[in-house]
VEXKERO-345385 format. One record per residue: residue number from 1; residue in three letters; x, y, z of N, C-alpha, C in turn. Coordinates in pm, whole numbers. Layout:
N
   num   residu   n.east   n.north     n.up   ca.east   ca.north    ca.up   c.east   c.north     c.up
   NUM      ALA        X         Y        Z         X          Y        Z        X         Y        Z
...
// end
This chain:
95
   num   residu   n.east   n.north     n.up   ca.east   ca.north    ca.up   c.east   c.north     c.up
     1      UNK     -444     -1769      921      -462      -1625      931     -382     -1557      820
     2      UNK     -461     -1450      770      -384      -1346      660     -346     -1264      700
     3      UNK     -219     -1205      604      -197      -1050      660     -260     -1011      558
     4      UNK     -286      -881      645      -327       -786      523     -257      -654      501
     5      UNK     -194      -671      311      -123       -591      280     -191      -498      204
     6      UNK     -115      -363      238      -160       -255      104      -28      -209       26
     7      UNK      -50      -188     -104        29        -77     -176       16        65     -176
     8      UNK      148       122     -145       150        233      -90      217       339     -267
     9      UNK      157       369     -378       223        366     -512      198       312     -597
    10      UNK      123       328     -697        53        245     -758      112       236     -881
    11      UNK      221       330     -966       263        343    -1052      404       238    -1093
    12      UNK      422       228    -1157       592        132    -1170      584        12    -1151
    13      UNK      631        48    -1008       651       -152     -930      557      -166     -815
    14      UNK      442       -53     -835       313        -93     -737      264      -193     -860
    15      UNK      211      -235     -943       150       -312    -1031      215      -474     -968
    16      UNK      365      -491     -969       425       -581     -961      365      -624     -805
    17      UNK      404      -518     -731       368       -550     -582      234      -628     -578
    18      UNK      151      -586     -589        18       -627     -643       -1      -757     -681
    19      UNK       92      -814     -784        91       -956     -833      160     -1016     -737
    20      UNK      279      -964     -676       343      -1072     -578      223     -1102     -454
    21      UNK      152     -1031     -395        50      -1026     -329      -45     -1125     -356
    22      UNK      -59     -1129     -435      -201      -1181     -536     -150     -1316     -544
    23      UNK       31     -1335     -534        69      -1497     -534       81     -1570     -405
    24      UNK       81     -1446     -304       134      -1489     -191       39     -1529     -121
    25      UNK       18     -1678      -53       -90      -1759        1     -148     -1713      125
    26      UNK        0     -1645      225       -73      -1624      364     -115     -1480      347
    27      UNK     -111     -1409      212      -164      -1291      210     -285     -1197      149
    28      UNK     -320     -1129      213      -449      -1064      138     -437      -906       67
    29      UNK     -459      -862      -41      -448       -757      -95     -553      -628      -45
    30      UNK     -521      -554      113      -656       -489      210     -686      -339      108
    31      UNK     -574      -292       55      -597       -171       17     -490      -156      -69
    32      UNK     -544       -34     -157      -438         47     -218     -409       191     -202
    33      UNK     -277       300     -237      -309        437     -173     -215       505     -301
    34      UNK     -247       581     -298      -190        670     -420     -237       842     -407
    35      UNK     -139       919     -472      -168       1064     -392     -246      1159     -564
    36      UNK     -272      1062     -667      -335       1039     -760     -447       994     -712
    37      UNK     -605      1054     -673      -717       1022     -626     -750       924     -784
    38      UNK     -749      1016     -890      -791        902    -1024     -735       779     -993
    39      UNK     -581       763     -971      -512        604     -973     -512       500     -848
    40      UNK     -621       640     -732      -640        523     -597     -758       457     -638
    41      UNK     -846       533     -681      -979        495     -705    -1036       422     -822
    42      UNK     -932       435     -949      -993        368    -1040     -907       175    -1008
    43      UNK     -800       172     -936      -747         88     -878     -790        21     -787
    44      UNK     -869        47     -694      -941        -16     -589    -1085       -59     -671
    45      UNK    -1139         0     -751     -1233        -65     -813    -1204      -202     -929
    46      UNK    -1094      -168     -964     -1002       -264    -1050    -1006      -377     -940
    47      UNK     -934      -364     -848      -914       -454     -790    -1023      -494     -622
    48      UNK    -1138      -423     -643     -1229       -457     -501    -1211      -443     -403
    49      UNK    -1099      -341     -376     -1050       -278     -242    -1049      -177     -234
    50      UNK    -1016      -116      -95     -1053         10      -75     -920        99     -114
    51      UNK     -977       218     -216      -842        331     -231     -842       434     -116
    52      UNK     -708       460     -164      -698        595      -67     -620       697     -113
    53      UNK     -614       817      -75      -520        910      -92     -416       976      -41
    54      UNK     -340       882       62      -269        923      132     -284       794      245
    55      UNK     -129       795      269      -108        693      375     -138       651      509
    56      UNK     -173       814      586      -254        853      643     -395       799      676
    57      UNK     -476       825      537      -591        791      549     -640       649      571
    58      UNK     -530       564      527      -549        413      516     -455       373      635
    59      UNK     -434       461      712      -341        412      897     -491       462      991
    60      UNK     -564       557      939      -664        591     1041     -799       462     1005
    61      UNK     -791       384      845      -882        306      873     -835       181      879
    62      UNK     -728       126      943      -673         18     1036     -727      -108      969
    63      UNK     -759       -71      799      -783       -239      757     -633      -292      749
    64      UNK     -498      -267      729      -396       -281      679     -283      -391      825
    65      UNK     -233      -441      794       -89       -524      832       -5      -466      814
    66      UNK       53      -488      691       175       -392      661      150      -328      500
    67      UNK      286      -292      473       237       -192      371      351      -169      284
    68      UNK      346      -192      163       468       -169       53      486       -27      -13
    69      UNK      593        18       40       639        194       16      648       137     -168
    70      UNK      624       163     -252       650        161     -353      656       323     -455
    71      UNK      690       433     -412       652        590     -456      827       627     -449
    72      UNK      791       764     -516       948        828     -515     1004       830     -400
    73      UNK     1162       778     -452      1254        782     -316     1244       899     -222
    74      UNK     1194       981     -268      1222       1131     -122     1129      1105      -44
    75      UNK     1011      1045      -83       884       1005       24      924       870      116
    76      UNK     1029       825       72      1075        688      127     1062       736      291
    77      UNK     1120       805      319      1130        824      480     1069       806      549
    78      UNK      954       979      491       835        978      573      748       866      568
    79      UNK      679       869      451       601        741      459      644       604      545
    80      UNK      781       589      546       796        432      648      806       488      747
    81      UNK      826       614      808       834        644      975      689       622     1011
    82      UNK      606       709      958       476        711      943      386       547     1020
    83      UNK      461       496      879       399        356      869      447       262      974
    84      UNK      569       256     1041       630        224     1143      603       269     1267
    85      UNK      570       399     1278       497        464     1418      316       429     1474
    86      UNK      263       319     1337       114        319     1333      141       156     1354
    87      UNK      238        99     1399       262         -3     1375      218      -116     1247
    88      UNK      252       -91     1135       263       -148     1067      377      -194      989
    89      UNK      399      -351      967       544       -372      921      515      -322      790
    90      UNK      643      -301      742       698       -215      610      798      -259      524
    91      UNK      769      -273      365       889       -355      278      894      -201      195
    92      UNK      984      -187      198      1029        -75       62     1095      -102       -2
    93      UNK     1054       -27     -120      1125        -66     -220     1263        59     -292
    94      UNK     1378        -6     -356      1452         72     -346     1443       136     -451
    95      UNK     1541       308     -473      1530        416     -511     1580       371     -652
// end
């Protein structure tokens, strides 16, 4: 069985996230989300998954496991309460 992870940030060390994903055997790459509609969407076509625009939108379509905060530290919070209240486990990354 896979989990299935998304990147939550697509800019910086979402790219990296992405490759560790892409190495990791018991895992599957379900989605990506970015608050950049150009960098969810030209990214999910890059990579054959579904974008999104908000973290939100990709907790209401329940393809996801868990989910890598990878975005500016002030969003760190919300986004993992968020992501933690929808039950999904959560790796963030630091500021």
């Amino acid at each position: 069985m896979s989990l299935r992870h998304a990147i939550v940030g697509l800019n910086g060390f979402g790219q990296r996230h992405i490759e560790a994903i892409a190495a990791t055997p018991r895992a599957v790459l379900a989605a990506v989300v970015d608050t950049d509609h150009a960098t969810a969407i030209g990214m999910s076509r890059e990579l054959g998954v579904p974008g999104f625009d908000s973290l939100d939108e990709l907790i209401a379509a329940g393809i996801a496991d868990s989910v890598s905060i990878v975005t500016p530290h002030r969003s760190h919070a919300p986004l993992t309460t968020s992501a933690l209240q929808a039950g999904l486990h959560v790796y963030v990354e630091k500021p």
